[in-house]
Residue frames as a rotation matrix with the C-alpha (Angstrom) as fourth column:
UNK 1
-0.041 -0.055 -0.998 18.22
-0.999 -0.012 0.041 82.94
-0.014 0.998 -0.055 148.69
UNK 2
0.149 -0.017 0.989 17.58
-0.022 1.000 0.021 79.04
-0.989 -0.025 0.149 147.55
UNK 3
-0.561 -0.418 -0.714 19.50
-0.825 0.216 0.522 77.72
-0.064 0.883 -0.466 144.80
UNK 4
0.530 0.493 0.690 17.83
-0.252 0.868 -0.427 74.37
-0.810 0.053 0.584 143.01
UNK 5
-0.230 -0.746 -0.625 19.90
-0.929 -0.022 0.369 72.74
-0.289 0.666 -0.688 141.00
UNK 6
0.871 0.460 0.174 18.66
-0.329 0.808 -0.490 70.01
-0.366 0.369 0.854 138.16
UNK 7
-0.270 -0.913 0.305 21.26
-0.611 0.407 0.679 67.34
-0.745 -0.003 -0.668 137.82
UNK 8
-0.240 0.362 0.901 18.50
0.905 0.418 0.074 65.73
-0.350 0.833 -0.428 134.46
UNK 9
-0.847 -0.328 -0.418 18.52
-0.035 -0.750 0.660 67.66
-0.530 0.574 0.625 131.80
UNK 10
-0.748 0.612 0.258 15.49
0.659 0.635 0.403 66.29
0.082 0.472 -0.878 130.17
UNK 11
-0.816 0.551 0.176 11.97
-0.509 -0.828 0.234 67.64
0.275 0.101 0.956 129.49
UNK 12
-0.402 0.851 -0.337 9.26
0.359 0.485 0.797 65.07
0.842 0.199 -0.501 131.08
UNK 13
-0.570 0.260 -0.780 8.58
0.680 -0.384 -0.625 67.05
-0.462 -0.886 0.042 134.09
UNK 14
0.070 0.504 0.861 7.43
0.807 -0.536 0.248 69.78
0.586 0.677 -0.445 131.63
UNK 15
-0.606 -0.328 0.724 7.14
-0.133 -0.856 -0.500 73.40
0.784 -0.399 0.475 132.81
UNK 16
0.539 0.691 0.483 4.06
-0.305 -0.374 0.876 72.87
0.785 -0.619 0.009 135.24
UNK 17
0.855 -0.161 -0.493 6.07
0.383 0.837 0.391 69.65
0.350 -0.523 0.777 136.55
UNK 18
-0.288 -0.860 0.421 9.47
0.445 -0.510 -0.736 71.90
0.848 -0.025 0.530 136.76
UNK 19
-0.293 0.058 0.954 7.70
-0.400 -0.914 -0.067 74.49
0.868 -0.402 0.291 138.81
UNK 20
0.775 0.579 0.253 6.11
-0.460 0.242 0.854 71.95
0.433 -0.778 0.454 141.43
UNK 21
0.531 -0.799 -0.282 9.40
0.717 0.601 -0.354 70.31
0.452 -0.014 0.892 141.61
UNK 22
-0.583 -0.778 0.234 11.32
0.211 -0.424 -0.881 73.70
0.784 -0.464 0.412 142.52
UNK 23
0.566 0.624 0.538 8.39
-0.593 -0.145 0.792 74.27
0.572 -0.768 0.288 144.99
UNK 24
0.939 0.187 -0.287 8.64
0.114 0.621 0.776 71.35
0.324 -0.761 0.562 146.83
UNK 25
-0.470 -0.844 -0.258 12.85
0.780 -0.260 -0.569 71.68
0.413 -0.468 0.781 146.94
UNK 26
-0.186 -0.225 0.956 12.36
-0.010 -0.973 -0.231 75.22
0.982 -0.052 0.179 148.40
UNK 27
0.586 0.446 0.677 9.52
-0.744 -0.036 0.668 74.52
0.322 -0.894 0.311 151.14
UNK 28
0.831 -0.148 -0.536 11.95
0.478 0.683 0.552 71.66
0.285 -0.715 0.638 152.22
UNK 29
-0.257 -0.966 0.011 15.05
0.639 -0.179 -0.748 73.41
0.725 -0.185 0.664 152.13
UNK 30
-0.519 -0.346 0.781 13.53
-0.370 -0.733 -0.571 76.13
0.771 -0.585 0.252 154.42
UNK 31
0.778 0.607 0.163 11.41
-0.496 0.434 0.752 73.86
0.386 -0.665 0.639 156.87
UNK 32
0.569 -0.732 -0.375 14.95
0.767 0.637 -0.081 72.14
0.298 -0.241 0.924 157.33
UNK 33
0.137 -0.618 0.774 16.78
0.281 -0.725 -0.629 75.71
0.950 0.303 0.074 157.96
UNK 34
0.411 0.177 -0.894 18.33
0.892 0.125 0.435 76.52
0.189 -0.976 -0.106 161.02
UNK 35
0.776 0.379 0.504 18.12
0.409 -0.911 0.054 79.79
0.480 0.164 -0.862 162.17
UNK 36
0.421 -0.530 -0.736 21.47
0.905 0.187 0.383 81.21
-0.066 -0.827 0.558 163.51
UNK 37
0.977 0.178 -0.120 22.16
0.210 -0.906 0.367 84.65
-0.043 -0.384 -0.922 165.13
UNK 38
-0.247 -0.943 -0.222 25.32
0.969 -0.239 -0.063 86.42
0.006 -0.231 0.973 164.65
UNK 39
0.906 0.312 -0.286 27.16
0.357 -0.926 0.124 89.74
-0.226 -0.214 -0.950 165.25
UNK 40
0.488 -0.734 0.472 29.72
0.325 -0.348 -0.879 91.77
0.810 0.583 0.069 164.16
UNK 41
0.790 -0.330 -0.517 32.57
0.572 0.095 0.814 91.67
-0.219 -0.939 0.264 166.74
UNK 42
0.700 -0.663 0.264 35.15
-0.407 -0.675 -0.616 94.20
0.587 0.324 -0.742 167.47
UNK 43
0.498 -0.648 -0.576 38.68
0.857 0.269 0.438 92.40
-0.129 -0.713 0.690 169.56
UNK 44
0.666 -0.476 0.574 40.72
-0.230 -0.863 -0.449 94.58
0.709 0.167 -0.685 171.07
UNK 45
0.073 -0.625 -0.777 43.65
0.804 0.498 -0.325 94.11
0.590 -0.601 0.539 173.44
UNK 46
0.871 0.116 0.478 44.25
-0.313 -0.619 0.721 96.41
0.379 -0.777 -0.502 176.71
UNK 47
0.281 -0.801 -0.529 47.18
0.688 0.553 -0.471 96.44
0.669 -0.231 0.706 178.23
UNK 48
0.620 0.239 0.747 47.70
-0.443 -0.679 0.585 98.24
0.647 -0.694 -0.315 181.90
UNK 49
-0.421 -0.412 0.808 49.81
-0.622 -0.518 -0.588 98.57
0.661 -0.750 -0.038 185.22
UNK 50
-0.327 0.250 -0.911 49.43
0.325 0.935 0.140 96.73
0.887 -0.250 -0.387 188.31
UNK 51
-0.973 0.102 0.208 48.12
-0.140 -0.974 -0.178 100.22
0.185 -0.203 0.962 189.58
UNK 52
-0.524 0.754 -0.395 45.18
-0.825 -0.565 0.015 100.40
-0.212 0.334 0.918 187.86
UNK 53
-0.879 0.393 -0.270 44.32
0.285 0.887 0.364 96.14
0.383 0.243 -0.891 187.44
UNK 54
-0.741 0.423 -0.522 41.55
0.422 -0.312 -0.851 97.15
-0.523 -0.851 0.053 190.26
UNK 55
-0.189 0.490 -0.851 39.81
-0.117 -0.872 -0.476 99.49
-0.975 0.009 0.222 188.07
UNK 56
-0.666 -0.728 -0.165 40.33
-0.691 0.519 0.503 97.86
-0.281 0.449 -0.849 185.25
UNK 57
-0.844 0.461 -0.272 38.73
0.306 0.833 0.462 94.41
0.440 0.307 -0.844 185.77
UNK 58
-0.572 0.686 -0.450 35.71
0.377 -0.267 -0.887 96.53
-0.729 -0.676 -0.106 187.65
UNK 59
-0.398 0.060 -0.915 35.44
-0.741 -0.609 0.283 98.07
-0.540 0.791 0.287 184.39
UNK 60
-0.654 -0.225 -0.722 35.10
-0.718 0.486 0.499 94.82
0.238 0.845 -0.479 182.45
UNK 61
-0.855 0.517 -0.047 33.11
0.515 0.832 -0.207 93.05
-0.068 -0.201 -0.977 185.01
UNK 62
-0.393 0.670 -0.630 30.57
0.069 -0.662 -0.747 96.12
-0.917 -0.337 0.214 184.95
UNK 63
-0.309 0.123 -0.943 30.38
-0.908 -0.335 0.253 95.95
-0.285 0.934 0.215 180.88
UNK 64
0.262 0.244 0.934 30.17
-0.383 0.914 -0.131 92.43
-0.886 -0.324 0.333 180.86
UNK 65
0.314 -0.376 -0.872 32.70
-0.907 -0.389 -0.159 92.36
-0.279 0.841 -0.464 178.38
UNK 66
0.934 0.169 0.314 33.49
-0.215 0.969 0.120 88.97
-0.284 -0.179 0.942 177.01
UNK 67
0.224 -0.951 -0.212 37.22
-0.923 -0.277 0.268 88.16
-0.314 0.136 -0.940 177.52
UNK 68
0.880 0.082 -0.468 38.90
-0.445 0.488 -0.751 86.13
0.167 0.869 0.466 175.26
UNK 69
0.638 -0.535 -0.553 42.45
0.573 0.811 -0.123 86.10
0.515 -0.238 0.824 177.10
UNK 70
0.893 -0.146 0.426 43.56
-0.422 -0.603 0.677 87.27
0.158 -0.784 -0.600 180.09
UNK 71
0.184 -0.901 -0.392 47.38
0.618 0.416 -0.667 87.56
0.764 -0.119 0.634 181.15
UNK 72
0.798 0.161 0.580 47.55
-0.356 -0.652 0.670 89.10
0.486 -0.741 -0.463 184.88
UNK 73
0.485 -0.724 -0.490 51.05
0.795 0.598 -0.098 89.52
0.364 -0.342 0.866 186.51
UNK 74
-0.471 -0.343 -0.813 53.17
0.704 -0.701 -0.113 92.16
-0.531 -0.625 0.572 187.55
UNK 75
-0.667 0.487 -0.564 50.91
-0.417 -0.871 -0.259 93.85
-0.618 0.063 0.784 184.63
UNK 76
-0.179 0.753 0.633 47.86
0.057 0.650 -0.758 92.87
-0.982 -0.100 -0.159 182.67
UNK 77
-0.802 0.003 -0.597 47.57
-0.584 -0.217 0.783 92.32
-0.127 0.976 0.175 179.14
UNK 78
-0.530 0.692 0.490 43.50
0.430 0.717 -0.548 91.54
-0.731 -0.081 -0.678 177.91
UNK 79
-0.896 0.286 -0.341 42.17
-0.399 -0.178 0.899 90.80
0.197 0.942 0.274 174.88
UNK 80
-0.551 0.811 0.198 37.98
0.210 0.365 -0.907 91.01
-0.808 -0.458 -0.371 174.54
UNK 81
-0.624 0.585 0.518 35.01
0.572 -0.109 0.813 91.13
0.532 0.804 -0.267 172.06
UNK 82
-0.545 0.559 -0.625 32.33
0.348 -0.527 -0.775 93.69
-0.763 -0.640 0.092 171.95
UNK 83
0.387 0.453 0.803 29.51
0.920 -0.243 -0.307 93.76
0.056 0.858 -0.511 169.34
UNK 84
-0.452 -0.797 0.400 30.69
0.892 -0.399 0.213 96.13
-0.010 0.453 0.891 166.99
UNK 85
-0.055 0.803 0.593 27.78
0.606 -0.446 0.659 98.27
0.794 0.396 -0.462 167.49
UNK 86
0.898 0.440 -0.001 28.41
0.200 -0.406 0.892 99.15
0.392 -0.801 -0.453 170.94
UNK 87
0.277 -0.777 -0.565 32.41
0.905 0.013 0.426 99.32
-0.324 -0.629 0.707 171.24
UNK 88
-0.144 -0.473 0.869 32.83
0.371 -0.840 -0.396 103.05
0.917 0.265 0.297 170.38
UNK 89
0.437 -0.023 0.899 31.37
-0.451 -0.870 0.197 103.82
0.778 -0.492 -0.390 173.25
UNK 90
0.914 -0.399 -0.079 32.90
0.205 0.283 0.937 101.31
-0.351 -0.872 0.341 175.67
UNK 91
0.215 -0.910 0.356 36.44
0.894 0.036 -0.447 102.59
0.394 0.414 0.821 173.78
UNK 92
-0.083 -0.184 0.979 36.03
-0.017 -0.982 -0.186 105.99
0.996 -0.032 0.078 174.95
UNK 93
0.773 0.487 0.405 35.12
-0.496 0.066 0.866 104.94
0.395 -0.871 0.293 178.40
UNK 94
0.752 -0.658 -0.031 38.35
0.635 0.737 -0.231 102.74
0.175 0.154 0.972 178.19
UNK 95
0.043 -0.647 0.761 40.41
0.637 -0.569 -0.520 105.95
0.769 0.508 0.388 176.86
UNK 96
0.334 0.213 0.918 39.63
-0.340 -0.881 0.328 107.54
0.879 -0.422 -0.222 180.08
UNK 97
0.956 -0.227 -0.187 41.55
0.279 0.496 0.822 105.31
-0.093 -0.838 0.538 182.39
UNK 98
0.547 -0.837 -0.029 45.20
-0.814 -0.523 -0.253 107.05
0.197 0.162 -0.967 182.81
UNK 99
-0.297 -0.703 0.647 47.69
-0.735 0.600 0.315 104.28
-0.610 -0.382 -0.695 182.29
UNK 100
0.482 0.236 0.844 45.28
0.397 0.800 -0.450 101.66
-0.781 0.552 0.291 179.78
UNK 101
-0.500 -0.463 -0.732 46.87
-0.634 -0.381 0.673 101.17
-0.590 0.801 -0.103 176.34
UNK 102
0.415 0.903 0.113 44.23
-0.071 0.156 -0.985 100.38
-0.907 0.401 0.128 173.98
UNK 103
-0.779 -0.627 0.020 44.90
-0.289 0.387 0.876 97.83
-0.557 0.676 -0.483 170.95
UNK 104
0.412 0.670 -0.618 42.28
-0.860 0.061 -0.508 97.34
-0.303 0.740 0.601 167.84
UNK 105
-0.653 -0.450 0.609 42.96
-0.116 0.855 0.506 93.42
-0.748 0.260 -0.610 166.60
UNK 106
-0.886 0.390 -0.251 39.94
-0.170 0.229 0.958 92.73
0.431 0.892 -0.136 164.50
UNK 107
-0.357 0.917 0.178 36.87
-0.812 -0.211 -0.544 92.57
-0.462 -0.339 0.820 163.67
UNK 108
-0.975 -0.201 0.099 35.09
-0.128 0.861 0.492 89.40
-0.184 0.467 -0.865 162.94
């Protein structure tokens, strides 16, 4: 969408002069436009046993999951993003480790 916005009320541009006027704002506003790429992200937090770390971060390094913050000690608490398009199925694949508790935080 491009908004133009006349800050002179007046009429000496006339309609033809109006219409070449919002032209020219448009084609600059989108020759100046930078194109930027998003996705809908799901965070979630994990939280697991010093059992099962092993299996775990093998899991995360195989998804190439992008963690966001990692706490590893006598157990592991990590919070990661995953386009939102693809984290049902890496949730169920999650849900099948015996011992992971699995936290929804938001989606951005």
């Amino acid at each position: 969408m491009i908004v133009v916005t006349r800050y002179f009320g007046g009429t000496k541009l006339g309609v033809g002069g109006l219409i070449t006027a919002y032209r020219a704002a448009a084609k600059e506003a989108i020759e100046n436009a930078k194109i930027i790429n998003r996705t809908v992200d799901n965070f979630y937090e994990i939280q697991f046993g010093y059992a099962i770390m092993s299996e775990v971060m093998n899991f995360i390094k195989k998804q190439d999951l992008e963690v966001t913050s990692q706490v590893l000690e006598e157990s592991g608490t990590i919070q990661f993003r995953i386009r939102q398009s693809e984290a049902e199925n890496i949730i169920e694949q999650l849900e099948n480790i015996e011992g992971l508790k699995i936290q929804f935080l938001k989606t951005i």
